[in-house]
Backbone and ligand atoms as CSV (ligand in chain L), in Angstrom:
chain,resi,resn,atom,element,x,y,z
A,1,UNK,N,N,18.707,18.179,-15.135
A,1,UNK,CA,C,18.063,19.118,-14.217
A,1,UNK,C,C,17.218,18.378,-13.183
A,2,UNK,N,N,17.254,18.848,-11.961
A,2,UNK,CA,C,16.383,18.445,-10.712
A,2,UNK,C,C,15.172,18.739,-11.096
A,3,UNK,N,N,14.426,17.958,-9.788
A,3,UNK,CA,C,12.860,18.729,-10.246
A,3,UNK,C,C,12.744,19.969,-9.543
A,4,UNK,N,N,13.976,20.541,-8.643
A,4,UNK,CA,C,13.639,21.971,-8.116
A,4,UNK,C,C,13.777,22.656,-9.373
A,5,UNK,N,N,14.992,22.599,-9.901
A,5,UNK,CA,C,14.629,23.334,-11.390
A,5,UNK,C,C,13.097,23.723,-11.854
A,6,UNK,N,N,12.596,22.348,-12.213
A,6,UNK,CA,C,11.109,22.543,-12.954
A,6,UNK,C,C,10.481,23.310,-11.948
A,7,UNK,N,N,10.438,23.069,-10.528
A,7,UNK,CA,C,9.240,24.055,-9.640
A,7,UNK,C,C,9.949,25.283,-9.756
A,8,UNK,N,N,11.225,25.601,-9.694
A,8,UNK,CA,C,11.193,26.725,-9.722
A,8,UNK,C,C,10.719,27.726,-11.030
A,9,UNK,N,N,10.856,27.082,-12.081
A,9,UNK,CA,C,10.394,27.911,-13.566
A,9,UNK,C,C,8.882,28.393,-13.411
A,10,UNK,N,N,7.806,27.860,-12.182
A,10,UNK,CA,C,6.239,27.382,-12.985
A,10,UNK,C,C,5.933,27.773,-11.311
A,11,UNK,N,N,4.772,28.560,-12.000
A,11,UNK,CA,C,4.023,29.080,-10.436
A,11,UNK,C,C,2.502,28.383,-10.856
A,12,UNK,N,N,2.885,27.445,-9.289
A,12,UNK,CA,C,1.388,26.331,-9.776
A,12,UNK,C,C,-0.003,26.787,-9.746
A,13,UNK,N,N,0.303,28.336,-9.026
A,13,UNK,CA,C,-1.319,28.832,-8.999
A,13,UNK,C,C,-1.944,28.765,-10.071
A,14,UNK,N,N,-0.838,29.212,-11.329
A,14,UNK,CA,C,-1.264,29.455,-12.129
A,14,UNK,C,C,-1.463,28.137,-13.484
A,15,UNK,N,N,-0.538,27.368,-13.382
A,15,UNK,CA,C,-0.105,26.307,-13.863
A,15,UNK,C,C,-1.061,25.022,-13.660
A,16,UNK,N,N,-1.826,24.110,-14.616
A,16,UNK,CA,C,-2.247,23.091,-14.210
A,16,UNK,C,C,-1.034,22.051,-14.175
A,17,UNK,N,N,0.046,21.835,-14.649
A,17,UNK,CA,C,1.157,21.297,-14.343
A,17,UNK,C,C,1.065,20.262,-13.125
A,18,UNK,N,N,1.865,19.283,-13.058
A,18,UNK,CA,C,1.957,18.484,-11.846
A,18,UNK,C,C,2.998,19.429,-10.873
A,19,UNK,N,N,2.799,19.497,-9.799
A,19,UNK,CA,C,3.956,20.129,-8.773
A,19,UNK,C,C,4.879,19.202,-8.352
A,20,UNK,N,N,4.069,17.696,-7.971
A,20,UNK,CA,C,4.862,16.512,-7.794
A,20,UNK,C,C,5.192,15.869,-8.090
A,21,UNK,N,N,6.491,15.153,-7.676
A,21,UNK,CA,C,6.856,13.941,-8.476
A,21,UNK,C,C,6.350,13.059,-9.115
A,22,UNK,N,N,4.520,13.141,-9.193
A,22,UNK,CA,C,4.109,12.545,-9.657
A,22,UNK,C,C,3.737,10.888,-9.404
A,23,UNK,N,N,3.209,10.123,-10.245
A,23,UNK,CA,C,3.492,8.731,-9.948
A,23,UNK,C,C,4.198,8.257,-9.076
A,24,UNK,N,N,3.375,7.820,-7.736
A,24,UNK,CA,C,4.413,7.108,-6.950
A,24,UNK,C,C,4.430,7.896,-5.939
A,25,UNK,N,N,4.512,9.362,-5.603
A,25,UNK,CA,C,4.508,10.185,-4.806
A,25,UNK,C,C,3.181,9.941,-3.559
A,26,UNK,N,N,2.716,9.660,-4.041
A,26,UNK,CA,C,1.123,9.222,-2.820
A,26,UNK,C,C,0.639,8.013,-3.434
A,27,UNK,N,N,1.678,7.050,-4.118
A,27,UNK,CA,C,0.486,5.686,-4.565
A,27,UNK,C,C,0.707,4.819,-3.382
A,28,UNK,N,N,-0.379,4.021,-3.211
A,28,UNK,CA,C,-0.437,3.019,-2.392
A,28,UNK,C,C,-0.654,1.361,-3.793
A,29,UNK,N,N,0.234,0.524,-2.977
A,29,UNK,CA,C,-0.663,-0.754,-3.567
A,29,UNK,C,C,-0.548,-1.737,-3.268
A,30,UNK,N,N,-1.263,-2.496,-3.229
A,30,UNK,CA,C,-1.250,-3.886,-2.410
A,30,UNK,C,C,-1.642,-5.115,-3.621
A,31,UNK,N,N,-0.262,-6.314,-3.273
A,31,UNK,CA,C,0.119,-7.158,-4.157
A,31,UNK,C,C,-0.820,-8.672,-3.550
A,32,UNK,N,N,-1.108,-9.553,-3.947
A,32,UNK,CA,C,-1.351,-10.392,-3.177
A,32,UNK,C,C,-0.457,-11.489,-3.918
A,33,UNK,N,N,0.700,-12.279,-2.872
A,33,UNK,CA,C,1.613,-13.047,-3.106
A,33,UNK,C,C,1.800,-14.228,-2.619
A,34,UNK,N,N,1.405,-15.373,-3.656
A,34,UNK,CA,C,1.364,-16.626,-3.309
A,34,UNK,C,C,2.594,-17.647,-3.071
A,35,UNK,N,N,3.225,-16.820,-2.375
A,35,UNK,CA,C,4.263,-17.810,-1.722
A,35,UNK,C,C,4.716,-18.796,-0.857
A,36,UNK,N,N,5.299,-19.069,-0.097
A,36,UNK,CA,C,5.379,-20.113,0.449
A,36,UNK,C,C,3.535,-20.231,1.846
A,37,UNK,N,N,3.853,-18.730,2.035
A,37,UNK,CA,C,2.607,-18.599,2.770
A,37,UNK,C,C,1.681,-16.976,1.996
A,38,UNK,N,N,0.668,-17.850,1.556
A,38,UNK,CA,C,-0.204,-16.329,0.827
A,38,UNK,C,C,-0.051,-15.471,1.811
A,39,UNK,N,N,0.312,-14.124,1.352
A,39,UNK,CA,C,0.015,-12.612,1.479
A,39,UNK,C,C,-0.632,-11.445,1.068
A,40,UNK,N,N,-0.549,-10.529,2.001
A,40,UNK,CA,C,-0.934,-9.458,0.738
A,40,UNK,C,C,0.170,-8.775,1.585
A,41,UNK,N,N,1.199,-7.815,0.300
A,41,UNK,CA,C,1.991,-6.953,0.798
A,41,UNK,C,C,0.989,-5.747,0.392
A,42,UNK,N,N,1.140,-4.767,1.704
A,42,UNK,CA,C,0.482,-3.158,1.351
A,42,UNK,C,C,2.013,-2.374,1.249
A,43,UNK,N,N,1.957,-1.472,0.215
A,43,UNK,CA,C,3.295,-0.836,0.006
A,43,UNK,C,C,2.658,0.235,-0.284
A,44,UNK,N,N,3.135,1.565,0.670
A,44,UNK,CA,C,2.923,3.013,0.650
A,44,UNK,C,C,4.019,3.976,0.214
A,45,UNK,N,N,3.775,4.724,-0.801
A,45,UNK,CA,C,5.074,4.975,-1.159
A,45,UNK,C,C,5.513,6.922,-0.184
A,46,UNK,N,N,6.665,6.515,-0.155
A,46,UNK,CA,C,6.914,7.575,0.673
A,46,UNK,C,C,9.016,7.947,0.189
A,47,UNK,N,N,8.735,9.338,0.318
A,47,UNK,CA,C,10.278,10.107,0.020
A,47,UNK,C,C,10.616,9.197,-0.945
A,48,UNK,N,N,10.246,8.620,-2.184
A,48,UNK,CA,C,11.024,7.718,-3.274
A,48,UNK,C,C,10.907,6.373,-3.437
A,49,UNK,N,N,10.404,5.618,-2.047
A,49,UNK,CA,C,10.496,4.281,-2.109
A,49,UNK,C,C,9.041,3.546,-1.733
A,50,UNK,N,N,9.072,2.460,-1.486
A,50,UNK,CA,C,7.681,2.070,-1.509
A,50,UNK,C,C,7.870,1.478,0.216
A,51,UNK,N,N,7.460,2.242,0.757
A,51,UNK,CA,C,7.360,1.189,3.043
A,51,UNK,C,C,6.850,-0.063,2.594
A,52,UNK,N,N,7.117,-1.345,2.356
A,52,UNK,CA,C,6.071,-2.367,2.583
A,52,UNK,C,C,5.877,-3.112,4.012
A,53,UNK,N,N,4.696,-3.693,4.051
A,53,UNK,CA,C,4.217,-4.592,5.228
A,53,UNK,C,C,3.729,-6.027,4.961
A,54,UNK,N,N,4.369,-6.894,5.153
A,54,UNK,CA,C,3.289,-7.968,4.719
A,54,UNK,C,C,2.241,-8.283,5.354
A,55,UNK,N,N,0.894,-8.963,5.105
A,55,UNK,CA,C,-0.278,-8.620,5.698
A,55,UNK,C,C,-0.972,-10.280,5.534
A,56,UNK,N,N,-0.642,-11.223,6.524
A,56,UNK,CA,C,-1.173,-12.617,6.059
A,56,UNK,C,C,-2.534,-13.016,5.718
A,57,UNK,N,N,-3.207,-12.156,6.379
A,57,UNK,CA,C,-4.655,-12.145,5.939
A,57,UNK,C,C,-5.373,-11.258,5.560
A,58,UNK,N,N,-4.469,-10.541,5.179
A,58,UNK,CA,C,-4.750,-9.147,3.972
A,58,UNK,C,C,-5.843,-8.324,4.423
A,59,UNK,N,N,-5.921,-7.091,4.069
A,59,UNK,CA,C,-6.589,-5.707,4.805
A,59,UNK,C,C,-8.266,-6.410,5.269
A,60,UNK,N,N,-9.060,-5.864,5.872
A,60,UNK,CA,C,-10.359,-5.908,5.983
A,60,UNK,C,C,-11.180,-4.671,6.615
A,61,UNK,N,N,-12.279,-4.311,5.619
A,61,UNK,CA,C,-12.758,-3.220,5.894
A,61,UNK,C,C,-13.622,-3.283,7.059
A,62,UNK,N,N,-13.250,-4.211,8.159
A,62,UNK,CA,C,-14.334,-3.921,9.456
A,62,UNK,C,C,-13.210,-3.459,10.311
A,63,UNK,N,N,-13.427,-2.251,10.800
A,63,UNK,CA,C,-12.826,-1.577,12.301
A,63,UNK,C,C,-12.796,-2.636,12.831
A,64,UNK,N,N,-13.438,-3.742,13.338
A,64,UNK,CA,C,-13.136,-4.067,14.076
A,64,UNK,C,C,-11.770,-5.225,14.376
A,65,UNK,N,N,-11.598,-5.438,13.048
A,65,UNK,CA,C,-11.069,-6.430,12.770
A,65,UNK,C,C,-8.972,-5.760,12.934
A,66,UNK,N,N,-8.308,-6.459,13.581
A,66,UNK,CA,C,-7.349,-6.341,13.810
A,66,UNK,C,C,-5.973,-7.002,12.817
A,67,UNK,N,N,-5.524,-6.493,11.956
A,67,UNK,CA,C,-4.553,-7.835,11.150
A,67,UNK,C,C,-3.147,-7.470,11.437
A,68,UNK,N,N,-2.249,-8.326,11.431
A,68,UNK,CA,C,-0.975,-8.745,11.617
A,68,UNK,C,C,-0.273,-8.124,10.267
A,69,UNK,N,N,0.705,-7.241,10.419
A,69,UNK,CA,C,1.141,-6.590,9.295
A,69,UNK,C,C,2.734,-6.390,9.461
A,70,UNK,N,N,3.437,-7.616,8.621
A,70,UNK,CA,C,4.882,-7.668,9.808
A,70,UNK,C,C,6.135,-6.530,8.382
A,71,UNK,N,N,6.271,-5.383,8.716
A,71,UNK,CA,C,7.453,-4.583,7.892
A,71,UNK,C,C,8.326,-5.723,7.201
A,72,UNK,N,N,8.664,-4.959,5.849
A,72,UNK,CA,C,9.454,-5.322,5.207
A,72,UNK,C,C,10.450,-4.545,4.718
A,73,UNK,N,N,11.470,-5.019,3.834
A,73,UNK,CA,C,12.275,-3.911,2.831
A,73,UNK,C,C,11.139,-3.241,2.450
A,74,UNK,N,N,11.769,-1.829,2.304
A,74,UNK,CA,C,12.038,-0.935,0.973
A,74,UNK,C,C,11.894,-1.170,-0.441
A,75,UNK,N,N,10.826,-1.517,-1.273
A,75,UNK,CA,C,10.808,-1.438,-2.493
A,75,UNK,C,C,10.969,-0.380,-3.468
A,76,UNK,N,N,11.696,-0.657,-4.493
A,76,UNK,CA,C,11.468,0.790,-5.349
A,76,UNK,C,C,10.213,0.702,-5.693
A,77,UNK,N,N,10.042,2.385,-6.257
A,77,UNK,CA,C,8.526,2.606,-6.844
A,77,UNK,C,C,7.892,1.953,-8.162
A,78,UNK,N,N,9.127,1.408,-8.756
A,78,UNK,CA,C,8.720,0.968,-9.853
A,78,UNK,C,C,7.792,-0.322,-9.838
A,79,UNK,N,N,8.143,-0.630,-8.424
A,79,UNK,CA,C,7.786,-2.505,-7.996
A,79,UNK,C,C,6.205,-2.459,-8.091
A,80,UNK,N,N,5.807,-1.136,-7.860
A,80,UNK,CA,C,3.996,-1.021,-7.687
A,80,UNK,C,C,3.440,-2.019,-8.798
A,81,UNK,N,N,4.402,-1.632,-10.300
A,81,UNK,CA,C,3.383,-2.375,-11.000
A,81,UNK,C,C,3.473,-3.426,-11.615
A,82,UNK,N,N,4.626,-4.231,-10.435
A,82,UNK,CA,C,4.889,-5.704,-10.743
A,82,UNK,C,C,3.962,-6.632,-10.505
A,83,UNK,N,N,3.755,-7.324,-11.713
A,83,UNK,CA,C,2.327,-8.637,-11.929
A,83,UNK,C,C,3.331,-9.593,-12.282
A,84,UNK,N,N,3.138,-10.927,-11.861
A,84,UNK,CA,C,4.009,-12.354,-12.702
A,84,UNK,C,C,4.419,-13.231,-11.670
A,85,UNK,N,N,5.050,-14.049,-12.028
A,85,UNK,CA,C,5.585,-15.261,-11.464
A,85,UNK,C,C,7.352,-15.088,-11.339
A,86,UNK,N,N,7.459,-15.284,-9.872
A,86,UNK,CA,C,8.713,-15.230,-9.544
A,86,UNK,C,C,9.386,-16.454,-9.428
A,87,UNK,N,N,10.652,-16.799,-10.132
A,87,UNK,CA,C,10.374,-18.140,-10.420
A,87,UNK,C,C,11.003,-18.865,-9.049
A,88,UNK,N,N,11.207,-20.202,-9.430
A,88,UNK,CA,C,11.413,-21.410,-8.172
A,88,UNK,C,C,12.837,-21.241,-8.099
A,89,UNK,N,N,13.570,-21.197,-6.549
A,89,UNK,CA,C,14.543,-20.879,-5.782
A,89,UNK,C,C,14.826,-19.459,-5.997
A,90,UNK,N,N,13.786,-18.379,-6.005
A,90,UNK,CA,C,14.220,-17.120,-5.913
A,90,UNK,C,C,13.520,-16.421,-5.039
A,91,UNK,N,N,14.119,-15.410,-4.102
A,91,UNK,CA,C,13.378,-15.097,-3.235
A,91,UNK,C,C,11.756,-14.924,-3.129
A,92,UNK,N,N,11.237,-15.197,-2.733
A,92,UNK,CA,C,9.495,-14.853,-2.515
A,92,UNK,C,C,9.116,-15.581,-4.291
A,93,UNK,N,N,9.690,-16.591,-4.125
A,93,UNK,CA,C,9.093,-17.339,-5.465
A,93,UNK,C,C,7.487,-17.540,-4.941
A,94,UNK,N,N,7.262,-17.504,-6.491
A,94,UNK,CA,C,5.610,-17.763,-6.365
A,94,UNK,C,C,4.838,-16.392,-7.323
A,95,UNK,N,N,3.336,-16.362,-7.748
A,95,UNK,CA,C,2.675,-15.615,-8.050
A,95,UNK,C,C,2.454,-13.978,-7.552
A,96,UNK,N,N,2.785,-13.187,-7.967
A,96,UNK,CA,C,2.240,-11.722,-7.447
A,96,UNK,C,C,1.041,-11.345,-8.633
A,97,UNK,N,N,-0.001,-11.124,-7.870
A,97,UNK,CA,C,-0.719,-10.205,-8.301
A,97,UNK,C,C,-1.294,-8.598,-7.953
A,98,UNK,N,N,-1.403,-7.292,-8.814
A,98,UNK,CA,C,-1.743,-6.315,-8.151
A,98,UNK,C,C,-3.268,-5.949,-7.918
A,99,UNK,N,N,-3.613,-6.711,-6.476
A,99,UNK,CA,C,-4.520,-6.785,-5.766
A,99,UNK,C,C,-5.382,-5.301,-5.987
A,100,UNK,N,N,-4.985,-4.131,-5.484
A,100,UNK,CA,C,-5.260,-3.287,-5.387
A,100,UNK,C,C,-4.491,-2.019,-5.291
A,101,UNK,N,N,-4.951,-1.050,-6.239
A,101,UNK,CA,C,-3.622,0.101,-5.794
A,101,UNK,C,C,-4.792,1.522,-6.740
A,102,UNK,N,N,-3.899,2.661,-6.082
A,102,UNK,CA,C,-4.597,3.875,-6.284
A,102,UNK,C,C,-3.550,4.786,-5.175
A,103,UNK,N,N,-4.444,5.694,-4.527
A,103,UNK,CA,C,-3.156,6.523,-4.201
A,103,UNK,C,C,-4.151,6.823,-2.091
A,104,UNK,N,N,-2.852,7.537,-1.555
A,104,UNK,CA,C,-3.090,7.679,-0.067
A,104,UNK,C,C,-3.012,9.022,0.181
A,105,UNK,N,N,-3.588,9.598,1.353
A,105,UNK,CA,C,-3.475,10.635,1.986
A,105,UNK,C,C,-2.965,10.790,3.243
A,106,UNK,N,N,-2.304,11.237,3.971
A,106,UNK,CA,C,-1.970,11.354,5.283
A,106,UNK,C,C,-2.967,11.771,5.571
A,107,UNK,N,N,-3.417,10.976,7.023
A,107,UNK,CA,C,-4.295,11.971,7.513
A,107,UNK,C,C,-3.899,12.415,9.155
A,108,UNK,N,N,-2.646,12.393,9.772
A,108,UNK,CA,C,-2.183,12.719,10.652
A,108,UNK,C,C,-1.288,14.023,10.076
A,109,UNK,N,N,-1.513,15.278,11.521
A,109,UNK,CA,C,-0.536,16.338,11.383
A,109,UNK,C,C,0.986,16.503,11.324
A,110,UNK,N,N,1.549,14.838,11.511
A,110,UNK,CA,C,3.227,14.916,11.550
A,110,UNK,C,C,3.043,14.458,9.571
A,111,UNK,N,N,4.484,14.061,9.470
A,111,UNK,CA,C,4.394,13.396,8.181
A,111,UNK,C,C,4.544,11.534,8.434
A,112,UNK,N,N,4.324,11.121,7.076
A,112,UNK,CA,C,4.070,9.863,7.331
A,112,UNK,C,C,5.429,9.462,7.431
A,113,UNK,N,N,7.034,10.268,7.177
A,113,UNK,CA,C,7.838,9.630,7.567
A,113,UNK,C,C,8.260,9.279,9.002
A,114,UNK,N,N,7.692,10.633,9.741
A,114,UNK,CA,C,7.797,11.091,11.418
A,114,UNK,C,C,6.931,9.764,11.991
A,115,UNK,N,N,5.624,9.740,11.313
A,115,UNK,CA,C,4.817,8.795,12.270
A,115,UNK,C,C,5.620,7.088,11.834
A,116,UNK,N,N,6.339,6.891,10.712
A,116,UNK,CA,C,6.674,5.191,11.001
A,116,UNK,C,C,8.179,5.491,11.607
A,117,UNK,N,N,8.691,6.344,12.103
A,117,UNK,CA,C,9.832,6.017,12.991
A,117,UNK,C,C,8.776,6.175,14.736
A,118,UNK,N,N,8.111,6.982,14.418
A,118,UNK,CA,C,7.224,6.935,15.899
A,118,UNK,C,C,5.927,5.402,15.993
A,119,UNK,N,N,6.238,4.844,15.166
A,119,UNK,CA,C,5.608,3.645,14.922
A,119,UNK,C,C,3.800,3.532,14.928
A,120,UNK,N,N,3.302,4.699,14.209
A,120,UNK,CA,C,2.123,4.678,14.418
A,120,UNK,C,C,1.781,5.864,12.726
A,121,UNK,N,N,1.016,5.572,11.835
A,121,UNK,CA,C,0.532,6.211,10.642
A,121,UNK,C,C,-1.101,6.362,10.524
A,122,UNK,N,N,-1.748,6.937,10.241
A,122,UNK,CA,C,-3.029,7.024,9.609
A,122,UNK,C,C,-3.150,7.524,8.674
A,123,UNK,N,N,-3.811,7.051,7.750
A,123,UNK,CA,C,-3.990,7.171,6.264
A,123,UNK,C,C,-5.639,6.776,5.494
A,124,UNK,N,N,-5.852,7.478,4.471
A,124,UNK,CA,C,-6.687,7.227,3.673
A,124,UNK,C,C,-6.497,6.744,2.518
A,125,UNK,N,N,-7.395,5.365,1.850
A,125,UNK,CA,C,-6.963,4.927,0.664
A,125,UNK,C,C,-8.078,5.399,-0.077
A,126,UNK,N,N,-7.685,5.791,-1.299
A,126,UNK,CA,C,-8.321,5.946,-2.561
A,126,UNK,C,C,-7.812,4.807,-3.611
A,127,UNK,N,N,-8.531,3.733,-3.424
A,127,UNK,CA,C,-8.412,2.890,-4.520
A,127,UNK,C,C,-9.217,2.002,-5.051
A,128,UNK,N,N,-9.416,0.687,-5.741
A,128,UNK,CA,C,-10.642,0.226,-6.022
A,128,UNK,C,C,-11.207,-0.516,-5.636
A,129,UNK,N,N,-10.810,-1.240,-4.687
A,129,UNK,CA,C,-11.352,-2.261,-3.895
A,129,UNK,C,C,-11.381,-1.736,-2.631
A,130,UNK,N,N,-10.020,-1.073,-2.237
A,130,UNK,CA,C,-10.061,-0.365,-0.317
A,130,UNK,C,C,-10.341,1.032,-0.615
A,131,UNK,N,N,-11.132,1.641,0.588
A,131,UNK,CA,C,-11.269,3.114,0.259
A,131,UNK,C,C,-11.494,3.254,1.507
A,132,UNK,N,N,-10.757,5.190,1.825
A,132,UNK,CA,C,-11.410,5.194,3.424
A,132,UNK,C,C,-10.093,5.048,4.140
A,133,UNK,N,N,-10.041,5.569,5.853
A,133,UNK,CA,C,-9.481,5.556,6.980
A,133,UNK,C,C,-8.947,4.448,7.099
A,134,UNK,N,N,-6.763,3.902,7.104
A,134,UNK,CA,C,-6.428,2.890,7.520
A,134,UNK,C,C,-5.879,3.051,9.050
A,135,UNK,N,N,-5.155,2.461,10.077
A,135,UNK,CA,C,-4.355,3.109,10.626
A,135,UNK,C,C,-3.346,1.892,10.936
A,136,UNK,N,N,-1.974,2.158,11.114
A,136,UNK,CA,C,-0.835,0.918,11.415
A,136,UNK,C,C,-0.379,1.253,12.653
A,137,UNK,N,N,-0.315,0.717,13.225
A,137,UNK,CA,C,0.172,0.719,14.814
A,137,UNK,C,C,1.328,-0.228,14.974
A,138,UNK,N,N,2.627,-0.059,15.255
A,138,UNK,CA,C,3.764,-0.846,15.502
A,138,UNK,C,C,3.237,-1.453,17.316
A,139,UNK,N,N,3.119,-2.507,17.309
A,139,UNK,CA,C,3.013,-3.169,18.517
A,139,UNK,C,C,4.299,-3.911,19.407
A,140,UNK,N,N,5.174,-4.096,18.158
A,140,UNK,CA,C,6.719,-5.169,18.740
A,140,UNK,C,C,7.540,-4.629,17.753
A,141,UNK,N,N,8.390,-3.744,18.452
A,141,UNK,CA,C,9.250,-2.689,18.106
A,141,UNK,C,C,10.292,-3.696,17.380
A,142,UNK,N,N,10.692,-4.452,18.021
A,142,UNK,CA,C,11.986,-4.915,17.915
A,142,UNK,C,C,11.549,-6.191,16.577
A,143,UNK,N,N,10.359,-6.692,16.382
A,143,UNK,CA,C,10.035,-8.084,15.261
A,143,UNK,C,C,9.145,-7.017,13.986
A,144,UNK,N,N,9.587,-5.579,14.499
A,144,UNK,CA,C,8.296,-5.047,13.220
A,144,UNK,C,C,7.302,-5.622,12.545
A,145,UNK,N,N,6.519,-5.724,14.223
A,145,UNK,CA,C,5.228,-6.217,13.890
A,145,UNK,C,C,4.326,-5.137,14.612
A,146,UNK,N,N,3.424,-4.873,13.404
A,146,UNK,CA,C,2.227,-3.776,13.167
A,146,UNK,C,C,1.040,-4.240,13.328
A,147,UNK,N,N,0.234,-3.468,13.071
A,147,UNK,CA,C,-1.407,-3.821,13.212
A,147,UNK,C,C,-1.725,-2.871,12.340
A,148,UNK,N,N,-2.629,-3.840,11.472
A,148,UNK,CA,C,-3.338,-2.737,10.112
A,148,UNK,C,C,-4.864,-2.646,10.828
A,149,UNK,N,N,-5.692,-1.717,10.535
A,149,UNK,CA,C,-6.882,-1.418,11.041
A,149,UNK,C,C,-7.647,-0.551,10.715
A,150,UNK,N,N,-8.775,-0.707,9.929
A,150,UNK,CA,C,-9.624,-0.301,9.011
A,150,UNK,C,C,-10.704,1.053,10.492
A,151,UNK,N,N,-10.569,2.460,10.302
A,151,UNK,CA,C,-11.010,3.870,10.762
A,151,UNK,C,C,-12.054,3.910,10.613
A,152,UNK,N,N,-13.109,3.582,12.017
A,152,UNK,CA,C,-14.567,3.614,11.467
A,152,UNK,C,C,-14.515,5.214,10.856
A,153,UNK,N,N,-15.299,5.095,9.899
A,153,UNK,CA,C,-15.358,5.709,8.793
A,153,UNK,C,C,-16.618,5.754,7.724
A,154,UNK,N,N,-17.161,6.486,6.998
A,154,UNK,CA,C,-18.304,5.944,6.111
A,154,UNK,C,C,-17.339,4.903,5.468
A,155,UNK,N,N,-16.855,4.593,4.595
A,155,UNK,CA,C,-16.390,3.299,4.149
A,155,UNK,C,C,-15.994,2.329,4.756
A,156,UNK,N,N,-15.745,2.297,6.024
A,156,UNK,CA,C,-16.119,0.737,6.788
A,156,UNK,C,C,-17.053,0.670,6.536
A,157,UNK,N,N,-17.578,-0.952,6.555
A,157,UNK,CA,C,-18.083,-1.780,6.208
A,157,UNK,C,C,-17.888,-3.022,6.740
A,158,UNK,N,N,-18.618,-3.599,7.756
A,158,UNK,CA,C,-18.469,-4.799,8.137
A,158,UNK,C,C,-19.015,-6.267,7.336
A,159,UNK,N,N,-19.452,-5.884,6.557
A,159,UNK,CA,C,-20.020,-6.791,5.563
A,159,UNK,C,C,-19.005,-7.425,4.072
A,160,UNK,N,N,-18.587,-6.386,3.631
A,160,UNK,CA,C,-17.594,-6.381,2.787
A,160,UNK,C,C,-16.708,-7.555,3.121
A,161,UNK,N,N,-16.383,-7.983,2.223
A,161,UNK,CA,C,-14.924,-8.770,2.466
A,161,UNK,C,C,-14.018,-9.184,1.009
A,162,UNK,N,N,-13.641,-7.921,1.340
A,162,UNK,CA,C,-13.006,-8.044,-0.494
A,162,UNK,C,C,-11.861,-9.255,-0.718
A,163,UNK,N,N,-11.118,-9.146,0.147
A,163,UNK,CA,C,-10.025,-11.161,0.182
A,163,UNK,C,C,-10.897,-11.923,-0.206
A,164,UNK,N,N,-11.867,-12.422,-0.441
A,164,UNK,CA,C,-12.997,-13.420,-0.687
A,164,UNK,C,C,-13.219,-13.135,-1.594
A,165,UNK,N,N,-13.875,-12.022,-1.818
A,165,UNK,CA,C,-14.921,-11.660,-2.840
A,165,UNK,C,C,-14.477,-11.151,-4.377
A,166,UNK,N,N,-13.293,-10.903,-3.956
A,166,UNK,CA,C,-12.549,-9.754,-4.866
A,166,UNK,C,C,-11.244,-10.386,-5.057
A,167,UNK,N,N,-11.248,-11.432,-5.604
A,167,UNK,CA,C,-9.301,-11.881,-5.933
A,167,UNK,C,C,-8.624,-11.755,-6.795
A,168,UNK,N,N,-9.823,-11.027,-7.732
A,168,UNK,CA,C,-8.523,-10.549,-9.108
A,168,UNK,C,C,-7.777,-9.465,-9.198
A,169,UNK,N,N,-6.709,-9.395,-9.708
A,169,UNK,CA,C,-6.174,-8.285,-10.075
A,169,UNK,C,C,-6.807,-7.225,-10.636
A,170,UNK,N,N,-6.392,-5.792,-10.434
A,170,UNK,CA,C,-6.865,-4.791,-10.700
A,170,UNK,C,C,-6.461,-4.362,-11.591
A,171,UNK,N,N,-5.201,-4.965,-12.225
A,171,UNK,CA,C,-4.252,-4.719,-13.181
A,171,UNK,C,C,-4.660,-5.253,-14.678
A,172,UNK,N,N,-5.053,-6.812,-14.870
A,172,UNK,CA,C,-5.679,-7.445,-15.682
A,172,UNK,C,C,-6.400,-8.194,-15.774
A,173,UNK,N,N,-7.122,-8.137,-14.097
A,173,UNK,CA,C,-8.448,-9.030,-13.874
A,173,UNK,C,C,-8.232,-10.662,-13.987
A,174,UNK,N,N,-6.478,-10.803,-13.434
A,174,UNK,CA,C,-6.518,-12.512,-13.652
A,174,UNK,C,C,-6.439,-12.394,-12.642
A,175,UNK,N,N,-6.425,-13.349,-11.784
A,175,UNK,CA,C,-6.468,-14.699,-10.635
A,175,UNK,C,C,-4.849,-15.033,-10.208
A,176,UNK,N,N,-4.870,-15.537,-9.292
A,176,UNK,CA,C,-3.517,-16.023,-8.943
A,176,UNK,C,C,-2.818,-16.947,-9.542
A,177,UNK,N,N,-4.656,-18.040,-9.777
A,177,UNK,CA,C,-4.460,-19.562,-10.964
A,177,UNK,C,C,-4.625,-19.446,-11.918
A,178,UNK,N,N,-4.518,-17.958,-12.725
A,178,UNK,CA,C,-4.388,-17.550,-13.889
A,178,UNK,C,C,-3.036,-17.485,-14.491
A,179,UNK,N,N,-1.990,-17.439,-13.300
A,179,UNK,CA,C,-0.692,-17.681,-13.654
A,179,UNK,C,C,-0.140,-18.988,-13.538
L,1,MN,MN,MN,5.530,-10.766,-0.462
């Protein structure tokens, strides 16, 4: 059975029930991946799959601050809660850790699939290290290269600097050189 099946049996007014797909349906999470060149991938999950971006100098909560966020594949959803070592001669060999993850909100009136073919998203993270107004701006259509950029917002913060401050995983609190 589909999940229209299940919505159709269950009237959610009444129902504390999930309506949505659940897990994965609004998670956001961001990996930080020590590969040939450290990253942080941010992966938003959307219609089933996870959008990723890689992000070389990974999110920062000052508006003012501008970062380089170049598209990637399509991950499945399951990838959110990949932690480990990818081994040597395999793609993106090297350490992943899950940096940070929790879940997103649209906060634009199209959907977030409309706004990344129109090359522009805004979003809110709820998670434990980022929280608060992001927005991605496609700048070079053709090299899918974006701009991540922290929504003045009460949770900006120009002081903060969680890449520094904050390098463990959220997952099991190791380190990159923990692997
Ligand atoms: Mn990566």
């Amino acid at each position: 059975m589909t999940l229209k099946d299940y919505k159709k049996k269950r009237d959610f007014r009444k129902t504390p029930e999930p309506k949505r797909r659940g897990q994965g349906k609004n998670l956001f999470v961001i990996q930080k991946h020590d590969a040939s060149n450290l990253h942080y991938d941010l992966r938003l999950a959307v219609n089933g799959v996870l959008k990723s971006w890689a992000v070389p100098k990974g999110p920062s909560t000052n508006p003012k601050d501008k970062r380089l966020a170049i598209m990637t594949e399509d991950h499945p959803l399951s990838y959110a809660r990949f932690e480990g070592r990818i081994p040597e001669g395999e793609y993106g060999a090297g350490v992943v850790i899950v940096w940070d993850k929790g879940t997103y909100e649209n906060l634009d009136d199209k959907s977030i699939s409309k706004g990344l073919k129109k090359g522009h998203i805004k979003f809110k993270l709820k998670g434990e290290k980022l929280r608060g107004g992001y927005s991605l701006y496609q700048f070079k259509k053709e090299e899918n290269q974006w701009l991540l950029v922290k929504m003045d917002d009460e949770e900006a913060d120009a002081r903060r600097n969680p890449v520094s401050t904050q390098p463990e995983s959220v997952k099991t609190g190791k380190t990159i050189d923990d692997y």
